[in-house]
C-alpha positions as CSV (number, residue, x, y, z in Angstrom):
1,X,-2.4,14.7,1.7
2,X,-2.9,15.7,-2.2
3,X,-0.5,18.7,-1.4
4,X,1.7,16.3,0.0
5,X,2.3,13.9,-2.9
6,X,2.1,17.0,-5.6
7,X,5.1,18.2,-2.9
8,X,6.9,14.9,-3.2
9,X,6.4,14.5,-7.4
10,X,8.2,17.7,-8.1
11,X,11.0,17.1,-5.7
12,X,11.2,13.8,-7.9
13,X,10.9,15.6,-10.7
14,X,13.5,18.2,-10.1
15,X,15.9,15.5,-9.3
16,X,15.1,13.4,-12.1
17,X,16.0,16.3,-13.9
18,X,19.1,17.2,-12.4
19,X,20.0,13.2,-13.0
20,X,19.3,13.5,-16.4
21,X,21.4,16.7,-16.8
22,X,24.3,16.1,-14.5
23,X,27.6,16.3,-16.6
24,X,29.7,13.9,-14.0
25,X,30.3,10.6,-16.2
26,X,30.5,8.6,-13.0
27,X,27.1,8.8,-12.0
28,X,25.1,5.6,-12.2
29,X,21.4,5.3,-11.4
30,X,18.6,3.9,-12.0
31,X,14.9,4.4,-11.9
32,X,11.9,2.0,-12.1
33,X,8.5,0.4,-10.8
34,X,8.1,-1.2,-7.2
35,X,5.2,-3.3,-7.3
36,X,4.2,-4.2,-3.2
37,X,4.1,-2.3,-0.6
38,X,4.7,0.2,-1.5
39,X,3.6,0.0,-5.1
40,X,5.6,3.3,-6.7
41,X,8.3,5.1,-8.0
42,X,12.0,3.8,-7.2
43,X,15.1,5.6,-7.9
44,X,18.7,4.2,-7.3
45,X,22.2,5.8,-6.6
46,X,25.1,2.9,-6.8
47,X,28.0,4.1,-5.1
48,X,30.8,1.2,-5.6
49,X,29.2,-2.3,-4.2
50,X,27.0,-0.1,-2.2
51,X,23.9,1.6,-3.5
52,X,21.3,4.7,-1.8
53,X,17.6,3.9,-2.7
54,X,14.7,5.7,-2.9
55,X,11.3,4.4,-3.4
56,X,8.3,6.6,-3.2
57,X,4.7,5.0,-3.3
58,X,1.3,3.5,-1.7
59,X,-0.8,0.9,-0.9
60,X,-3.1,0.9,-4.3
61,X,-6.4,1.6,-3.2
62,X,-5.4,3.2,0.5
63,X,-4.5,6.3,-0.5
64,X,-1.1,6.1,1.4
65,X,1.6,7.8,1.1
66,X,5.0,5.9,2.0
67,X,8.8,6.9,1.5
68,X,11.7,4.8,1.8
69,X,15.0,5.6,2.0
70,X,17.7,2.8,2.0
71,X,21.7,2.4,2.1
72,X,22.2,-1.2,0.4
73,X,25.7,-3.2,0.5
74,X,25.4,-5.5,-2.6
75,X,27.4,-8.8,-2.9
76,X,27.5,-10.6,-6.6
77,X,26.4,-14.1,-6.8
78,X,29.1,-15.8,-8.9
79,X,28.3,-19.3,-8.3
80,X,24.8,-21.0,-7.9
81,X,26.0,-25.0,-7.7
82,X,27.8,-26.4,-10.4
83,X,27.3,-23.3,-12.4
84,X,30.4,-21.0,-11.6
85,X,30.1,-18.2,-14.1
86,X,26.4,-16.2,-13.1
87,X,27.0,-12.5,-13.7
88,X,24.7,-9.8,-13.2
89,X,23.1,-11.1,-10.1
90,X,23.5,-9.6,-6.7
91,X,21.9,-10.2,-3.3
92,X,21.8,-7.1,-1.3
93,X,21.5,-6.1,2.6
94,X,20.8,-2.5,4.2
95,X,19.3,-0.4,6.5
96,X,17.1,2.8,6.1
97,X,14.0,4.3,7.3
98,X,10.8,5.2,5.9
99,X,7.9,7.3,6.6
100,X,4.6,6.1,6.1
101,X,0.5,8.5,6.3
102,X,-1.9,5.8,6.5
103,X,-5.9,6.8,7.9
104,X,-4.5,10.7,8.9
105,X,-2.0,9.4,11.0
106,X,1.9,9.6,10.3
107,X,4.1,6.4,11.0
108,X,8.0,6.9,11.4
109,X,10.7,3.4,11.8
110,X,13.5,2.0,11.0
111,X,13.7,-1.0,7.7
112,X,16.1,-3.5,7.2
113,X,15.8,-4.7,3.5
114,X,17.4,-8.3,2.3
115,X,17.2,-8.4,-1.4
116,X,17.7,-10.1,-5.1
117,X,19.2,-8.1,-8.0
118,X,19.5,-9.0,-11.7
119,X,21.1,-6.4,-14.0
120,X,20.9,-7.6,-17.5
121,X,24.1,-7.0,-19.7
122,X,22.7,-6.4,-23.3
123,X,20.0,-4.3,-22.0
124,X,20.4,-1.5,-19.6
125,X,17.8,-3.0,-17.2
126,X,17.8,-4.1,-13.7
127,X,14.9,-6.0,-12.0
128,X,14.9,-6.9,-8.3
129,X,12.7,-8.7,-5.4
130,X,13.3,-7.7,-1.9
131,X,11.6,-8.1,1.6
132,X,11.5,-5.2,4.5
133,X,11.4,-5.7,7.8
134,X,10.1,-2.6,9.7
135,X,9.8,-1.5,12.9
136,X,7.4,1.3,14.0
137,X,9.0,4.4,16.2
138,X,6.6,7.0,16.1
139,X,2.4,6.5,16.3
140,X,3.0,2.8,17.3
141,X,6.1,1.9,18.8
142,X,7.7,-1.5,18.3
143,X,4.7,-2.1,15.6
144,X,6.8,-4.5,13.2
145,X,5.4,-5.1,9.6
146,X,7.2,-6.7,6.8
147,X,7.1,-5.4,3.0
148,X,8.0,-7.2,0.1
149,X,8.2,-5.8,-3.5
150,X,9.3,-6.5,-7.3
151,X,10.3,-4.4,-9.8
152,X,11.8,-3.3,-12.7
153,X,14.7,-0.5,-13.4
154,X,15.8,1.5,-16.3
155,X,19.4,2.3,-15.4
156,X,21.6,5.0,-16.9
């Protein structure tokens, strides 16, 4: 399990570094803190209105191991009732999977995520809330547990 995560932190490492050192202008990501389940690392690729996520994390105190992965299709909020000119705020819909090693055993299913996003425009900081639904394929099938989490993004 330890050789596992050190696995999973350099492959995060190496492309954190290959972020950080890409020449390609177009690029936009960003990468944060998840607090929930899973509490961890999260690192975001927008693509357009769309976005690929990442999150990488556990349970504190379970020593679990869980990986997301997530395609998101984001919609901007322009309007919340009388007030017609909200920028910066998304809500966001996608599907992934995610992998989960709980008590020695390995979990495999499929997430849909539903999903706030504020992007703040003097600072280059993102924070979101977003709830999981997932359903179990592998160990358990058709085991459904939902996730929720809140967190913060640097993005660049």
């Amino acid at each position: 399990m330890i050789n596992m995560l050190k696995g999973i932190l350099f492959l995060l490492f190496i492309l954190s570094a290959e972020i950080v050192f890409a020449q390609d202008a177009d690029k936009d990501f960003s990468l944060g803190l998840r607090a929930g389940d899973p509490t961890g690392l999260t690192l975001k690729k927008y693509l357009g209105t769309n976005a690929l996520e990442l999150t990488i994390g556990s349970l504190l105190g379970d020593g679990d191991l869980s990986i997301f992965v997530h395609y998101l299709f984001h919609n901007p909020i322009t309007s919340i009732g009388d007030n017609n000119d909200i920028t910066g705020l998304d809500w966001y819909y996608g599907l992934g999977g995610q992998i989960k090693s709980f008590n020695g055993a390995v979990d495999l299913g499929g997430d849909g995520v539903l999903g706030l996003e504020y992007t703040f425009s003097e600072i280059p900081i993102t924070v979101f809330l977003d709830a999981i639904l997932y359903v179990e394929i592998i160990d358990n099938p058709l085991n459904i547990d939902l996730d929720a989490g809140i967190g913060a993004r640097y993005n660049f």
